[in-house]
C-alpha positions as CSV (number, residue, x, y, z in Angstrom):
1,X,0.0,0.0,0.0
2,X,1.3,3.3,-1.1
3,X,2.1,5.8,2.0
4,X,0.3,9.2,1.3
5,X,2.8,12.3,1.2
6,X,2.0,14.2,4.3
7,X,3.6,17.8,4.3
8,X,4.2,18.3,8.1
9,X,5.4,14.7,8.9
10,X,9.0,16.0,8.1
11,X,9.1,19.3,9.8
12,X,7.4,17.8,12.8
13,X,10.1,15.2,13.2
14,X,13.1,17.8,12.1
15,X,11.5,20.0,15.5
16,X,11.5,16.4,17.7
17,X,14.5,16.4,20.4
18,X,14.8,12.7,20.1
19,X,15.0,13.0,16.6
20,X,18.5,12.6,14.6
21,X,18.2,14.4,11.7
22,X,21.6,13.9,10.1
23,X,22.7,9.9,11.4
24,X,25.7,9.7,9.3
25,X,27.4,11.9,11.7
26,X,26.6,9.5,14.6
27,X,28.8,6.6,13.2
28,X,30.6,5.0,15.8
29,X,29.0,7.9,18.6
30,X,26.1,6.8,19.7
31,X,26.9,5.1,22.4
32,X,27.9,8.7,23.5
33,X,24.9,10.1,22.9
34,X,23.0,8.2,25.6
35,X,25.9,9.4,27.7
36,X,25.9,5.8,29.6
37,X,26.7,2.4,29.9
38,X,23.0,0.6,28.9
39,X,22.8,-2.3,26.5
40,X,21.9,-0.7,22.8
41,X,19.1,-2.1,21.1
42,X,17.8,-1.4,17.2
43,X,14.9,-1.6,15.2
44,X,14.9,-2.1,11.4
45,X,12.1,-0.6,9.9
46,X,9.9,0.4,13.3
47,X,6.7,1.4,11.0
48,X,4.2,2.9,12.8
49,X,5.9,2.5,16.1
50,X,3.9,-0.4,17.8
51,X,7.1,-2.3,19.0
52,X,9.2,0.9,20.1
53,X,6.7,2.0,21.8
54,X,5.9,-0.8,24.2
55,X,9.4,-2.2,24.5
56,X,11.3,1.0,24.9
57,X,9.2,2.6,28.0
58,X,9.0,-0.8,29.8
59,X,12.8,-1.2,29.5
60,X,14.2,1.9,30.8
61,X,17.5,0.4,31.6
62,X,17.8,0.0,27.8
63,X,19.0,2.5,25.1
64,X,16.7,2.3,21.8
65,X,17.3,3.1,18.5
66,X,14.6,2.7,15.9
67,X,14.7,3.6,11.8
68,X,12.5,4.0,8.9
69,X,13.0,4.8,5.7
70,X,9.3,6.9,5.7
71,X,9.2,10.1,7.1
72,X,5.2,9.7,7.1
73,X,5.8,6.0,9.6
74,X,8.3,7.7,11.7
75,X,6.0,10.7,12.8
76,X,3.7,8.2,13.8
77,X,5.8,6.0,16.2
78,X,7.1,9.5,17.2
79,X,3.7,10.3,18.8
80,X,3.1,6.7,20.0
81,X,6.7,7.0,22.2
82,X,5.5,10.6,23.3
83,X,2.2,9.4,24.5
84,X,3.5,6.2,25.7
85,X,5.8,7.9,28.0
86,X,3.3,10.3,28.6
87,X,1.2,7.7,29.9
88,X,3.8,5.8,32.1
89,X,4.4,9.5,33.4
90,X,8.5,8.6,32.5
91,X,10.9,11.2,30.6
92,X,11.8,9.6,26.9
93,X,15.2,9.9,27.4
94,X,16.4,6.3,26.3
95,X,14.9,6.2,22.5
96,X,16.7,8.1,19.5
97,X,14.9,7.6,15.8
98,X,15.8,8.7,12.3
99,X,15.1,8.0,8.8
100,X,17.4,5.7,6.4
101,X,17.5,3.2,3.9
102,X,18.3,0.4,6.1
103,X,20.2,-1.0,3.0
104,X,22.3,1.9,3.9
105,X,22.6,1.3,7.5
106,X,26.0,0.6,7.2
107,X,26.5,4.2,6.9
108,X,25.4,5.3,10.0
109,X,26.5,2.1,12.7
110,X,30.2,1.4,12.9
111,X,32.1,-1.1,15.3
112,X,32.1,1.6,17.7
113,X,28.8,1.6,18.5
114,X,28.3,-2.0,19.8
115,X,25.0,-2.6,19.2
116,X,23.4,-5.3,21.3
117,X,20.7,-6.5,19.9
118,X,18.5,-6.0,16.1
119,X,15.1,-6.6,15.6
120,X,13.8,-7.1,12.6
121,X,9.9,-6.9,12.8
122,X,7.7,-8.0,10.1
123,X,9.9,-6.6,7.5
124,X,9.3,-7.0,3.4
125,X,9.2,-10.4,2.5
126,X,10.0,-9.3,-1.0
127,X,8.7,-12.6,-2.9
128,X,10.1,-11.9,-6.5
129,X,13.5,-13.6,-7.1
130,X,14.8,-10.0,-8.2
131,X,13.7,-8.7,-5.6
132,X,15.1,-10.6,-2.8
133,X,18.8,-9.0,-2.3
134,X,15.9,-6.3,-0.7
135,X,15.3,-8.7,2.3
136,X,16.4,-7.3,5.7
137,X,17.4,-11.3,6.3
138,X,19.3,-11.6,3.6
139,X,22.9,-12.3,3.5
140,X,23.5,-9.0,2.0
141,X,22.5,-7.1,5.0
142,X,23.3,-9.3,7.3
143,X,27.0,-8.7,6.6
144,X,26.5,-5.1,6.8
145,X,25.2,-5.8,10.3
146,X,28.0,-7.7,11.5
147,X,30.0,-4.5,11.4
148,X,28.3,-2.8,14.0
149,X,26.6,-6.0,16.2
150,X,28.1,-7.8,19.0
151,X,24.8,-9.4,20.2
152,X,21.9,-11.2,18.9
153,X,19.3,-10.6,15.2
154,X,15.7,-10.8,17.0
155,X,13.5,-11.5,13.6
156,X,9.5,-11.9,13.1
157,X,7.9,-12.6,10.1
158,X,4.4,-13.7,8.9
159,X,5.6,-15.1,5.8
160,X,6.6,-18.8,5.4
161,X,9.4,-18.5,2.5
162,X,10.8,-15.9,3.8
163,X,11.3,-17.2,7.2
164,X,12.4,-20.4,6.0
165,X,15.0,-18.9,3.5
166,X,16.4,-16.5,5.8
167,X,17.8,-20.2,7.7
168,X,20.2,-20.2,4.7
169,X,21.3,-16.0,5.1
170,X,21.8,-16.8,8.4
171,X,23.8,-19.8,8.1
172,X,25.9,-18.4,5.1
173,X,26.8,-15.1,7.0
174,X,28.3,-17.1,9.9
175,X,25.2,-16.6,12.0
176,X,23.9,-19.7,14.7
177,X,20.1,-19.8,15.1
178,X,19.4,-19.7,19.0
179,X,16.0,-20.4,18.8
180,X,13.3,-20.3,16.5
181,X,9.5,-21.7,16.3
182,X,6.9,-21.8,13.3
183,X,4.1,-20.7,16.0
184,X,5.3,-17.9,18.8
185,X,2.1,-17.7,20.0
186,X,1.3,-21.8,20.3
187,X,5.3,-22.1,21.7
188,X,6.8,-22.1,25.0
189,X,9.0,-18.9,24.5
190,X,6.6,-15.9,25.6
191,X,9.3,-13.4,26.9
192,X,9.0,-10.1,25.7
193,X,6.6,-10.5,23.1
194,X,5.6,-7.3,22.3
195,X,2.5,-7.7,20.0
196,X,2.2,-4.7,17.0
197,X,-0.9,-3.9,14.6
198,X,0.8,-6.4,12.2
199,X,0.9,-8.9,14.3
200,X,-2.6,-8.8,15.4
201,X,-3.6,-8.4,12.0
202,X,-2.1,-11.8,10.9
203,X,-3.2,-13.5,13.6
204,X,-6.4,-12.5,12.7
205,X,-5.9,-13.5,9.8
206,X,-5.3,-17.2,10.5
207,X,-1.6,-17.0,9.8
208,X,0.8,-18.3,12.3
209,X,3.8,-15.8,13.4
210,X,7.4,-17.0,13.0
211,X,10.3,-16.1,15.1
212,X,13.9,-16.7,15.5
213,X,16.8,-15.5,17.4
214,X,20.3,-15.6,15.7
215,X,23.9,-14.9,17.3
216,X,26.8,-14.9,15.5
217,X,28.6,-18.5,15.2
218,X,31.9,-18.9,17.1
């Protein structure tokens, strides 16, 4: 489905203090700009905001970073943090976002920055052959990732092939799968299941929610 333009989605985020509007120049800093010690998580492609915005206030002992490549999805899980926190009555002083390509993400993460843990959240499946370089599982990107990553890929999908197929990226970019079930919801592993529009959406729809976590092989 095609995003609509929105006008103000860009100056609104440009005015937000948790907002990085240039991220290149955080490469290899942004450990410094949480000015502690916290683990450092990041979200590929945080949508609408309905991970971030559960998982970030009920962690406050974690740093987050989340990234979109839509100005018009970031505004939105820029208002779900505010009101989130707003809610909980906390400051939102441990969540940074910005927009990228995350096909670019290698430009703004460098070894540096040490981050601890990835999710990958109902991404693109990408189906088409020629289109599956796109994949935020696939090899590709998971090599970019290993630059900057000293902890764990934490990846949900709807989609069968894709799930299944990113075994292989996984494997062929020196990756160990941890864990992983066809059916999070029917399996034993509950922790920290933080459940988005997507996810309710599939469910709904009858289709059974994959997940895996992935370290890198020693």
């Amino acid at each position: 489905m095609r995003i609509r333009c929105k006008p103000w989605a860009k100056p609104e985020l440009e005015a937000c203090d948790f907002c990085i509007n240039e991220p290149e120049q955080m490469k290899n800093k942004w450990r410094e700009e949480f000015k502690n010690d916290a683990p450092l998580y990041l979200e590929l492609g945080c949508g609408k905001g309905g991970f971030i915005s559960q998982a970030a206030p009920d962690n406050p002992g974690i740093n987050y970073i989340a990234v979109d490549i839509k100005n018009e999805m970031l505004v939105l899980a820029k208002r779900k943090l505010e009101e989130a926190y707003k809610e909980k009555n906390m400051p939102l002083d441990n969540v940074r976002i910005f927009i990228k390509n995350v096909e670019q993400i290698d430009n703004v993460f460098g070894p540096e920055d040490k981050i601890d843990r990835i999710y990958i959240n109902f991404c693109n499946p990408w189906p088409k052959p020629k289109h599956k370089k796109r994949r935020l599982t696939h090899i590709r990107q998971l090599e970019k990732y290993k630059t900057f990553l000293n902890g764990e890929i934490w990846f949900k999908t709807d989609d069968d092939d894709l799930f299944k197929e990113s075994f292989q990226y996984f494997e062929d970019a020196g990756f160990e799968i941890k864990y992983k079930t066809s059916d999070l919801h029917n399996s034993e592993y509950q922790e920290n299941n933080y459940v988005t529009e997507h996810e309710k959406m599939f469910t709904q729809e009858g289709k059974k929610i994959k997940f895996l976590i992935a370290g890198r092989a020693h």
